[in-house]
C-alpha positions as CSV (number, residue, x, y, z in Angstrom):
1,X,38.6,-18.3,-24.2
2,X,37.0,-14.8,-24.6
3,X,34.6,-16.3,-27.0
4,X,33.6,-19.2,-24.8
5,X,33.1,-16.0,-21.8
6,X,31.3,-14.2,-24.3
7,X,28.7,-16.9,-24.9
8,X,28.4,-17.8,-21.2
9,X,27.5,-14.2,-21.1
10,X,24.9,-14.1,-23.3
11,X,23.4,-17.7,-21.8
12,X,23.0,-15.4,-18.3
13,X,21.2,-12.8,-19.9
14,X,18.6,-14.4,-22.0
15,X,18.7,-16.7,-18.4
16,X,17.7,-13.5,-16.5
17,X,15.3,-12.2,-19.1
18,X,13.3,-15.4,-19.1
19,X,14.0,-15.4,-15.3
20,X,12.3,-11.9,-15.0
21,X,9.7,-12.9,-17.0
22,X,8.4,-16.2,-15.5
23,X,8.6,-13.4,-12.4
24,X,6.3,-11.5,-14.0
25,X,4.1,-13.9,-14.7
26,X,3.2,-14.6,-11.2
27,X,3.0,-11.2,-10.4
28,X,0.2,-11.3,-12.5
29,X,-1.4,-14.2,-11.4
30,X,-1.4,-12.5,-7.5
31,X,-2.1,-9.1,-8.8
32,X,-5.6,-10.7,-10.9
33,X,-6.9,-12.7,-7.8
34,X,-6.3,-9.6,-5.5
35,X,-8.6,-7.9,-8.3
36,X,-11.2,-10.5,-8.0
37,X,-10.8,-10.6,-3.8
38,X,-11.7,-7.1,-4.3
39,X,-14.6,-6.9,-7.0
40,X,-16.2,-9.6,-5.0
41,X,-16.1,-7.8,-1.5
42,X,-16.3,-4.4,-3.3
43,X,-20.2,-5.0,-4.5
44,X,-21.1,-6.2,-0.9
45,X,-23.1,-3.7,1.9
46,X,-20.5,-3.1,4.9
47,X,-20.2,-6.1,7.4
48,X,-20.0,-5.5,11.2
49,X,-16.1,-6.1,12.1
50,X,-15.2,-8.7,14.9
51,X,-11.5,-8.8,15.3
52,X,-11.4,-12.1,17.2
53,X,-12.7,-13.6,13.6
54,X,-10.2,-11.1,11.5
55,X,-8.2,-13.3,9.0
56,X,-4.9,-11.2,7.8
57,X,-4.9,-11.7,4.0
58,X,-8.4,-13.2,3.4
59,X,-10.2,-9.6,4.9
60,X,-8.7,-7.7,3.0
61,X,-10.8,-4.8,0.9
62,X,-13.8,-5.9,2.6
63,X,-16.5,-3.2,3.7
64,X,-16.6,-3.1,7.4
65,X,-18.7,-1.4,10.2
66,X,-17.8,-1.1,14.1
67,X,-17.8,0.4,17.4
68,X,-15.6,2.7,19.5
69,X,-13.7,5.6,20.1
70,X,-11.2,7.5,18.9
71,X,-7.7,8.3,20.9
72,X,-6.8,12.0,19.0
73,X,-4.2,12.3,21.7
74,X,-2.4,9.9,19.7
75,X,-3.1,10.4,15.8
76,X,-0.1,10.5,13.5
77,X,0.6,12.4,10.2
78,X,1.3,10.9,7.3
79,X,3.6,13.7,5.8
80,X,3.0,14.4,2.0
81,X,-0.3,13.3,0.9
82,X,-2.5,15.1,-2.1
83,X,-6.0,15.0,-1.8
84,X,-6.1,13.3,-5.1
85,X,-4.1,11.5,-7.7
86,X,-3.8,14.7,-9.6
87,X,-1.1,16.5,-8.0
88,X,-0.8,19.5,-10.0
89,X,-4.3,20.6,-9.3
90,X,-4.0,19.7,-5.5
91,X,-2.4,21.4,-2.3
92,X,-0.2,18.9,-0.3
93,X,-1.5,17.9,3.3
94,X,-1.5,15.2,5.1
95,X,-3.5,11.9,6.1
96,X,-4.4,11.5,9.4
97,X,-4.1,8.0,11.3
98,X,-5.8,7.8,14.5
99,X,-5.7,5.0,17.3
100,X,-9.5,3.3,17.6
101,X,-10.1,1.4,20.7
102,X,-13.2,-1.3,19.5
103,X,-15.8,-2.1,21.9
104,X,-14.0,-5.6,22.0
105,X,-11.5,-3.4,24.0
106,X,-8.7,-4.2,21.0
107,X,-7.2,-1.2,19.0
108,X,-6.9,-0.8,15.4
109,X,-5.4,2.0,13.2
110,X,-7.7,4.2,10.9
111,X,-6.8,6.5,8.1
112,X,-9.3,8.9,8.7
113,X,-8.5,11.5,5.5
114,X,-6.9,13.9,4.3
115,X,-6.4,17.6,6.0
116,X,-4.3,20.8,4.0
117,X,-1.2,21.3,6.0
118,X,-2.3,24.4,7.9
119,X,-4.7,22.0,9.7
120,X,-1.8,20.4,10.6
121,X,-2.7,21.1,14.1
122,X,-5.4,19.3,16.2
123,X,-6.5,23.3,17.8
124,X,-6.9,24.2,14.3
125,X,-9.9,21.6,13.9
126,X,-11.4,20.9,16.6
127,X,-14.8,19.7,15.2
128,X,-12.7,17.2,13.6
129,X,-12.4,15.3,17.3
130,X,-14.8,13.4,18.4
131,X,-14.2,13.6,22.6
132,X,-11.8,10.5,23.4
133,X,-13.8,7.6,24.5
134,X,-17.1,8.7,23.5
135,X,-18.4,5.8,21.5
136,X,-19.7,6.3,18.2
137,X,-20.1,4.0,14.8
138,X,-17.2,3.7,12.1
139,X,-17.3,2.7,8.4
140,X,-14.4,1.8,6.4
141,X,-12.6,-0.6,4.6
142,X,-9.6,-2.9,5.7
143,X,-6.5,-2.7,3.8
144,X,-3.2,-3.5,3.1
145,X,-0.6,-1.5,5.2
146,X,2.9,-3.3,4.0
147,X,6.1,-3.3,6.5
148,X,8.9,-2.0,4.6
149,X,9.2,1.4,2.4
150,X,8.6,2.0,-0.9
151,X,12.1,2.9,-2.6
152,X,11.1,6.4,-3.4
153,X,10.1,7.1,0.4
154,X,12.2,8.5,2.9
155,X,12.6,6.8,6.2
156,X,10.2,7.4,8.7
157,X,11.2,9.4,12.1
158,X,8.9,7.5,14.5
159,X,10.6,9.4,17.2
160,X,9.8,12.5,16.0
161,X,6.3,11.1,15.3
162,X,7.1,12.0,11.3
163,X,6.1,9.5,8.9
164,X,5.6,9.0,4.8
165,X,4.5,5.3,4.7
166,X,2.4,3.3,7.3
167,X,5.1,1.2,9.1
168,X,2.3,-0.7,11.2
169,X,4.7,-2.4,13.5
170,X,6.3,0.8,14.8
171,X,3.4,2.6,15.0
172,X,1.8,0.3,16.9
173,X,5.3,-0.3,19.3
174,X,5.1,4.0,19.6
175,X,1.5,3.9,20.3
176,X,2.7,1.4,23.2
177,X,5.3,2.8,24.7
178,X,4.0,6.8,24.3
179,X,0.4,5.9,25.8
180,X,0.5,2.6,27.4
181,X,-2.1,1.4,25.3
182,X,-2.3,-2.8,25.1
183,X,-3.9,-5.2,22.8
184,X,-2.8,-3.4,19.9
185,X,-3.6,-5.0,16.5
186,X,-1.6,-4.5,13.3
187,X,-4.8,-4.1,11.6
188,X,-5.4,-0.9,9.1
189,X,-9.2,0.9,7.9
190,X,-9.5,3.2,5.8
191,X,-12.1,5.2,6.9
192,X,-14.9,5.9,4.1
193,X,-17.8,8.1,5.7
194,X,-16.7,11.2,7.7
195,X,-17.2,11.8,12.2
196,X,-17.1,15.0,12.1
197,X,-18.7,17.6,14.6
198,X,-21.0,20.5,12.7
199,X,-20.7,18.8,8.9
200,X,-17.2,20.1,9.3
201,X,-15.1,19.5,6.0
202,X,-11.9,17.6,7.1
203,X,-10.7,15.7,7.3
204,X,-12.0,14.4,3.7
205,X,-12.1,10.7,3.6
206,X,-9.8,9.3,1.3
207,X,-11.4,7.8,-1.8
208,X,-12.8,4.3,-1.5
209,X,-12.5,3.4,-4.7
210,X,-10.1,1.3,-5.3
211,X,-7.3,1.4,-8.2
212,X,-4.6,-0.7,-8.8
213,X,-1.5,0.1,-10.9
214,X,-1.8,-3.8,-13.2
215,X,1.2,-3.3,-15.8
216,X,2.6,-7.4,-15.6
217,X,1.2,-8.4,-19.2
218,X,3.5,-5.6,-20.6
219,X,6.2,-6.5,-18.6
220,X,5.8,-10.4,-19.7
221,X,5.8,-9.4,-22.9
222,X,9.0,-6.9,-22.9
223,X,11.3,-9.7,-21.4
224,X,10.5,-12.4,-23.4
225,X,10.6,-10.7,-26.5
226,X,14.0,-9.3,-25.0
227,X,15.0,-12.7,-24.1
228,X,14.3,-14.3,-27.8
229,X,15.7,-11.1,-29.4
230,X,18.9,-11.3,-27.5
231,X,18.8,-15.2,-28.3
232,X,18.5,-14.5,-32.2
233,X,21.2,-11.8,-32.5
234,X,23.3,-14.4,-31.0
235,X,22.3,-17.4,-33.5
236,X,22.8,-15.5,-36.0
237,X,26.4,-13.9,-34.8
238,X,27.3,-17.8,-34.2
239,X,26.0,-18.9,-37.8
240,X,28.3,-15.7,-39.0
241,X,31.1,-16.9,-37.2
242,X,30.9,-20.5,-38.3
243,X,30.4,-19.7,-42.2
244,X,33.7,-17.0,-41.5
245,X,35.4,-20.3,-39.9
246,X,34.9,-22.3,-43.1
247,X,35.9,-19.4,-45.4
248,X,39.9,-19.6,-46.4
């Protein structure tokens, strides 16, 4: 009985390495056509944005251009943000999302850069605001703002208006219910040349270059060689036990 438990055992985890695997594999297939959605749009000169023709998914990365204005009165912090990937040699700050209300009278988000955390304050920058609805131009790029955390992120406190990961769905319900603002669209750009008053320095524009973290082959590789691994160790523990069977 415990040998026949032992061998289902073994059956369920070369199951789940090949399982994990196979998972893997598709992971890479999505993560290699994201690369080519992006290298295709990445290449291209900035496109003016209509929302009524935005397609969630297929926009993606693309280079954009529109019209509008700013709503500062409403920008959230996103807490915990270095001004580049190397941490060590950065002070922490944060990003700065602000509500943009489109000349098609539809509002997007925008991460408009980084700021050092004694900036922290709108007083403290004021050539950073552009007066609320004074029209002006707005390059970017649209990305990818998913709905759930990260597991290393804490929650986010929309009712303390603290956040660590763009939860577009309650930002845009606490954009609705503090200002009263309507035709709110989940929609996220990433803001890639400054509107700043006076050539003032923040906040910086967050890099748009575009990176992605591709590690599936490795991780294709690692389970099934720890699937067929697992399955030879117990071959060759079944052969033992079978000659040890025969032996008197």
């Amino acid at each position: 009985m415990k040998k026949h438990l032992f061998n289902i055992f073994i059956l369920s985890v070369i199951a789940g390495c090949i399982a994990l695997g196979l998972w893997q594999v598709k992971r890479l297939q999505m993560k290699e056509q994201l690369i080519l959605q992006v290298e295709k749009f990445i290449n291209e000169p900035p496109i003016e944005f209509k929302i009524s023709e935005y397609k969630e998914g297929n926009d993606l990365f693309k280079k954009v251009f529109l019209f509008g204005s700013f709503q500062h009165d409403n920008e959230m912090l996103l807490s915990a943000k270095y001004l580049t990937a190397e941490r060590d040699k950065n002070e922490l700050g944060y990003h700065i999302i602000t509500p943009f209300v489109t000349t098609e009278g539809q509002v997007v988000f925008v991460n408009r850069g980084w700021i050092p955390e004694d900036m922290k304050e709108p007083l403290k920058r004021p050539d950073s605001l552009y007066r609320t609805n004074v029209e002006i131009p707005l390059q970017g790029i649209i990305r990818e703002a998913k709905g759930r955390a990260p597991w290393y992120m804490p929650q986010n406190m929309p009712e303390k208006n603290i956040w660590f990961w763009i939860d577009l769905p309650k930002m845009a319900h606490k954009l609705e219910v503090d200002s009263g603002m309507k035709n709110i669209r989940e929609i996220l750009i990433q803001q890639t040349e400054p509107t700043n008053y006076n050539e003032f320095k923040y906040p910086v524009p967050v890099s748009g270059k575009l990176e992605f973290y591709n590690q599936h082959a490795i991780y294709i590789i690692t389970w099934f060689s720890l699937a067929f691994v697992i399955f030879a160790m117990w071959f060759f523990y079944l052969k033992k036990e079978e000659r040890d069977a025969k032996t008197p």
